[in-house]
C-alpha atoms as a printed R data frame, in Angstrom:
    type eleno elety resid chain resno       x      y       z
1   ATOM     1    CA   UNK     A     1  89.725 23.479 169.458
2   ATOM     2    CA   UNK     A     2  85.931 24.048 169.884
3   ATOM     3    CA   UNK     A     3  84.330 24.974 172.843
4   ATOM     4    CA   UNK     A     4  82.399 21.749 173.090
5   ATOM     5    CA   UNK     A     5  85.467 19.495 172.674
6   ATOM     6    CA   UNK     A     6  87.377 21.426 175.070
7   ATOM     7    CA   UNK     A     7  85.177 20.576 177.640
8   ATOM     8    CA   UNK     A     8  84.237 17.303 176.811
9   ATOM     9    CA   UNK     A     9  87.978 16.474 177.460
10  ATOM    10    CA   UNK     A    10  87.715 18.780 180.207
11  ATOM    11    CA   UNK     A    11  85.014 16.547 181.383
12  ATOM    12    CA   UNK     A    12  86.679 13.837 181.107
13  ATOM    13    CA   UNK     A    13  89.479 14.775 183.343
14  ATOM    14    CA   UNK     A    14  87.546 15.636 185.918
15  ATOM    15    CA   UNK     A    15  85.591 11.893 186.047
16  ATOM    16    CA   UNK     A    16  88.758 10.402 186.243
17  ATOM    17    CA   UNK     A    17  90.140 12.284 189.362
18  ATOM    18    CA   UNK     A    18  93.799 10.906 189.104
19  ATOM    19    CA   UNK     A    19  96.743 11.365 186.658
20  ATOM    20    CA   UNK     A    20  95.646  9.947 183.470
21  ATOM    21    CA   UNK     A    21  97.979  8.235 180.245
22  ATOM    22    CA   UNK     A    22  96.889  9.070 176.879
23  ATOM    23    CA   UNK     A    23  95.289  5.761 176.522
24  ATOM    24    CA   UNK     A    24  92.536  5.966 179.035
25  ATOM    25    CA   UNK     A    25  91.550  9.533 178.241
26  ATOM    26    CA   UNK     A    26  91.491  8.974 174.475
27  ATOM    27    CA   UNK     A    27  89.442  5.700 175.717
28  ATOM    28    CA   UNK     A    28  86.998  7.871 177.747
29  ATOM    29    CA   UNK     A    29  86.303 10.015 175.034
30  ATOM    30    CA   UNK     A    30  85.237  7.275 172.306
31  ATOM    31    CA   UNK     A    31  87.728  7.402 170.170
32  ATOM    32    CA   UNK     A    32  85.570 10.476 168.936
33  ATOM    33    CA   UNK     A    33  88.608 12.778 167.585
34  ATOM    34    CA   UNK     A    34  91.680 11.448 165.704
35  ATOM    35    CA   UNK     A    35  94.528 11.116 168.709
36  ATOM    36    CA   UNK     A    36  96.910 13.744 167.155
37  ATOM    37    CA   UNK     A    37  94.072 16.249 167.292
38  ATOM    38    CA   UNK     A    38  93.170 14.795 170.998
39  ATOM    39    CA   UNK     A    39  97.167 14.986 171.923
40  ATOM    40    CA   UNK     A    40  97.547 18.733 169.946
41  ATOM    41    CA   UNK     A    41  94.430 19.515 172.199
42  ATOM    42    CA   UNK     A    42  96.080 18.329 175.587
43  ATOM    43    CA   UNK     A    43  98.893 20.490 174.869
44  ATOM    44    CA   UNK     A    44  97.297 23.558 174.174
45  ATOM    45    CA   UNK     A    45  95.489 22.693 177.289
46  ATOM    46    CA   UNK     A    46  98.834 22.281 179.069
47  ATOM    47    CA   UNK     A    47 100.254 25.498 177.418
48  ATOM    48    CA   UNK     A    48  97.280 27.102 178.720
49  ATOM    49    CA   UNK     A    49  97.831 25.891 182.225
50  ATOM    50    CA   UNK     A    50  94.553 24.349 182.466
51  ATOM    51    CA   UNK     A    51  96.040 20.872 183.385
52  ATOM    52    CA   UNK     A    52  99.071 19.777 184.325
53  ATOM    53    CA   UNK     A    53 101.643 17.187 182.367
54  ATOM    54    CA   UNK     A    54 103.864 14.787 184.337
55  ATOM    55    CA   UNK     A    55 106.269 12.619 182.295
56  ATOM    56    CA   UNK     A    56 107.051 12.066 179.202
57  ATOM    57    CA   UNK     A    57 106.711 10.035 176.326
58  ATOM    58    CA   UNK     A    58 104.474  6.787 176.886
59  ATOM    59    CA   UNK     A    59 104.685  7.986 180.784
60  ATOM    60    CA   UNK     A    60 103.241 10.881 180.212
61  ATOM    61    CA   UNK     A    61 100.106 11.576 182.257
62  ATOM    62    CA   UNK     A    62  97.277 14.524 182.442
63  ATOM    63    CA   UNK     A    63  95.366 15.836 185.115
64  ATOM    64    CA   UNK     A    64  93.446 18.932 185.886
65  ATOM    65    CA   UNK     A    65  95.220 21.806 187.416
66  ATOM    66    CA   UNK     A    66  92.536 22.852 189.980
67  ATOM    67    CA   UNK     A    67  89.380 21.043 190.777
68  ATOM    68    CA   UNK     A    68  86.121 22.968 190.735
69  ATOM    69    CA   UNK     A    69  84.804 20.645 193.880
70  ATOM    70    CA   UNK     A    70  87.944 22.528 196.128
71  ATOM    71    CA   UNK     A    71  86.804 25.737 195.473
72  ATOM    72    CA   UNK     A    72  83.080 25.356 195.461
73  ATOM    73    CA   UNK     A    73  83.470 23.177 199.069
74  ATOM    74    CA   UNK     A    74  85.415 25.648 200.423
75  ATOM    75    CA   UNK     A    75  82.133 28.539 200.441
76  ATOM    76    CA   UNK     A    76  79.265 25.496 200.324
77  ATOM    77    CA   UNK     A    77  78.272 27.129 203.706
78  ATOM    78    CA   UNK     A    78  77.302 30.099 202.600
79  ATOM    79    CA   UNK     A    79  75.256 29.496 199.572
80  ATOM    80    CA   UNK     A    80  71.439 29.191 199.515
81  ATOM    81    CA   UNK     A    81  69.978 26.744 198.573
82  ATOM    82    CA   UNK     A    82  68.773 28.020 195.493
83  ATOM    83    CA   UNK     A    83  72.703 29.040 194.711
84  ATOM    84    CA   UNK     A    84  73.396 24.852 195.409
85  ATOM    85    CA   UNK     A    85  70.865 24.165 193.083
86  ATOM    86    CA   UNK     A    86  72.538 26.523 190.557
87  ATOM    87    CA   UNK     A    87  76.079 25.496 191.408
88  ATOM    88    CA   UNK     A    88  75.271 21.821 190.674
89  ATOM    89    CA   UNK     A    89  73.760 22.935 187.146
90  ATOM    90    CA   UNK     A    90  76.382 24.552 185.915
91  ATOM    91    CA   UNK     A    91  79.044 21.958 187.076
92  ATOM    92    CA   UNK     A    92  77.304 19.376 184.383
93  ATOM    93    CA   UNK     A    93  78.859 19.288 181.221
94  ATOM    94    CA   UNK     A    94  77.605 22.337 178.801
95  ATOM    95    CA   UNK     A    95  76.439 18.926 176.739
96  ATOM    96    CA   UNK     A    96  74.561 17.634 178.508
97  ATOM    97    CA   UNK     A    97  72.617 21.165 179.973
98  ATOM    98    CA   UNK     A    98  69.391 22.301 178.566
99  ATOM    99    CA   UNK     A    99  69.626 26.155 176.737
100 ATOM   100    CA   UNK     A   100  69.549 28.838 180.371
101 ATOM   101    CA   UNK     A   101  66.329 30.714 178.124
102 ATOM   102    CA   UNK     A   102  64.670 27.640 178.671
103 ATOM   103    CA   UNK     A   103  64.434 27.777 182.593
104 ATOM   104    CA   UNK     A   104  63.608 31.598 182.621
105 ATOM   105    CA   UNK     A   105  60.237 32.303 182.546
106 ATOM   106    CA   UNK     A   106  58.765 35.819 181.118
107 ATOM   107    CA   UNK     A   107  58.196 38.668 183.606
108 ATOM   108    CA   UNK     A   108  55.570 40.873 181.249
């Protein structure tokens, strides 16, 4: 699986916020992929313990294992507000992000 459709799906999970069949996240994502490569991915995903798999067969549903907004809420306090700015960047999808080089400026 690529990096970029890995977290596309990823992505995809996370908008949805609930238990999800098949269906909607192979919906969600365009019909992009062919569905066995989509279902192979949600496996290895599953394998991987990266989401978790309830059911089975047609009443099988996804979801994410952890959710990034737990853990970041639970030290919000303590970040600057430079750090919330940089939190909230790197929580967008890496396809939707511009390149990091592009925000650094030169220090010659």
């Amino acid at each position: 699986m690529s990096k970029q459709s890995k977290d596309h799906l990823i992505h995809i999970l996370q908008q949805l916020k609930k238990p999800a069949k098949f269906r909607e996240i192979y919906n969600k994502l365009n019909k992009a992929y062919p569905e066995r490569t989509v279902r192979r991915w949600l496996s290895e995903l599953s394998e991987q313990k990266i989401i978790n798999k309830t059911g089975a067969k047609k009443g099988t549903c996804y979801q994410l294992a952890y959710s990034n907004d737990t853990i970041i809420n639970s030290f919000q306090e303590y970040l600057s507000s430079d750090a919330k700015i940089a939190v909230q960047y790197v929580q967008q999808p890496v396809f939707n992000r511009k390149p990091a080089a592009g925000h650094i400026e030169q220090q010659f």
